[in-house]
C-alpha positions in Angstrom: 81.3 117.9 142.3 80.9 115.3 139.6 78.2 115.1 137.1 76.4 111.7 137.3 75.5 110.4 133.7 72.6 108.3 133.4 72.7 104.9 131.5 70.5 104.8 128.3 67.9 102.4 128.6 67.9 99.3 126.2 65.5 99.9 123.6 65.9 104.1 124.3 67.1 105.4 120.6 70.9 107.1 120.5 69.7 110.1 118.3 69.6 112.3 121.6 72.9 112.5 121.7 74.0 113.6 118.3 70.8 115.8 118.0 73.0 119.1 116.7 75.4 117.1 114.5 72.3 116.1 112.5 70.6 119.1 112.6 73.9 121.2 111.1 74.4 118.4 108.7 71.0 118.3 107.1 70.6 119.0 103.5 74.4 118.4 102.5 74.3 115.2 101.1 77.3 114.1 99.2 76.8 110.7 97.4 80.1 111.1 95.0 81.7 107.6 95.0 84.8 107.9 96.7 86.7 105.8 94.0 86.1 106.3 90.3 84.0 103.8 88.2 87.6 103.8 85.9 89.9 102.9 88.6 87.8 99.7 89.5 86.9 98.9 85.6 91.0 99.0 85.4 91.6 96.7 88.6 89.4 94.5 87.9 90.9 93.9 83.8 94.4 93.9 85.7 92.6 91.3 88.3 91.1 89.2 85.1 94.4 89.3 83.6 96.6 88.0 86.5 94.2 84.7 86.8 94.3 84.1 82.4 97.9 85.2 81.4 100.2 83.2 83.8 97.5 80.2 83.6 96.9 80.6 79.7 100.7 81.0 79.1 101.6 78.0 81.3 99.0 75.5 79.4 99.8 76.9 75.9 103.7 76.9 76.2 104.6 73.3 78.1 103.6 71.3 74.9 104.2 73.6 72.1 107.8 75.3 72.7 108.7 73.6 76.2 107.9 70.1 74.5 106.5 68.9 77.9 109.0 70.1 79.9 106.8 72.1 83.0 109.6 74.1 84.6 110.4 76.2 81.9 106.8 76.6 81.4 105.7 77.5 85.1 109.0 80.1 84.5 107.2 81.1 81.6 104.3 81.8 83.1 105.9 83.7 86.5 107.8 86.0 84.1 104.1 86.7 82.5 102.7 87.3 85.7 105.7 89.9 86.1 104.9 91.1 83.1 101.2 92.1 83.3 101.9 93.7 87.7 104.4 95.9 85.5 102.1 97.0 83.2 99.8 97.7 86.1 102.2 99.9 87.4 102.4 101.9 84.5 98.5 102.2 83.8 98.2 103.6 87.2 101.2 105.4 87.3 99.7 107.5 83.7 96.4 107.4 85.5 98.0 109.3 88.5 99.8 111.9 86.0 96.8 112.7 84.5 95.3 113.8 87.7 98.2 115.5 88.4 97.9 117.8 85.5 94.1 118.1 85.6 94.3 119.4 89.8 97.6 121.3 89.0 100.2 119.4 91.2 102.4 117.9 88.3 105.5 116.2 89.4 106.1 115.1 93.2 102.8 113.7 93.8 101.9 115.8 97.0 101.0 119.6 95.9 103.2 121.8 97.5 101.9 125.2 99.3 102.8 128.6 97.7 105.4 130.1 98.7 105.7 133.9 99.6 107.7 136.3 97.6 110.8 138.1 99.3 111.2 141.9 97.5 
């Protein structure tokens, strides 16, 4: 025989049916921010700096060494924009390392499970 579920009514609240999940879950609260306030300080400088350098450099290099000449400039400025997504790869590669070392997995980037000894 089948089991005939009832429709909720419209304005009937939905807590009913999670009743025990919120029951088990009450009084563990974890409100730790799931990305660290130094990741996003460093995105956002790295963010900051892809808009200025490329712009900056472009603007500051076509009439000064480029003489006016705008593709060697806009070249210029690409090869800056290179230059600081590199340099973000490096910051957050170092940032990485350092948590390696500090949770113990140093090296392949996924911590590996013990091994068992053979005597």
């Amino acid at each position: 025989m089948s089991t005939i579920q009832q429709r909720r009514p419209h304005q009937a609240p939905i807590a009913s049916t999670n009743e025990k999940t919120l029951q088990s879950n009450t009084g563990s609260s974890d409100t730790t921010p799931v990305v660290e306030a130094s990741v996003i300080k460093t995105l956002l400088a790295f963010t900051a700096a892809m808009v200025v350098v490329p712009i900056g450099s472009y603007f500051v290099t076509v009439n000064t060494i480029f003489r006016g000449n705008s593709t060697f400039a806009g070249g210029f400025a690409a090869f800056m924009a290179n230059v600081v997504l590199v340099g973000y790869v490096i910051v957050a590669w170092k940032e990485d390392q350092e948590d390696q070392k500090e949770s113990g997995a140093v090296g392949t980037g996924v911590r590996m499970p013990e091994q068992k000894k053979e005597k």
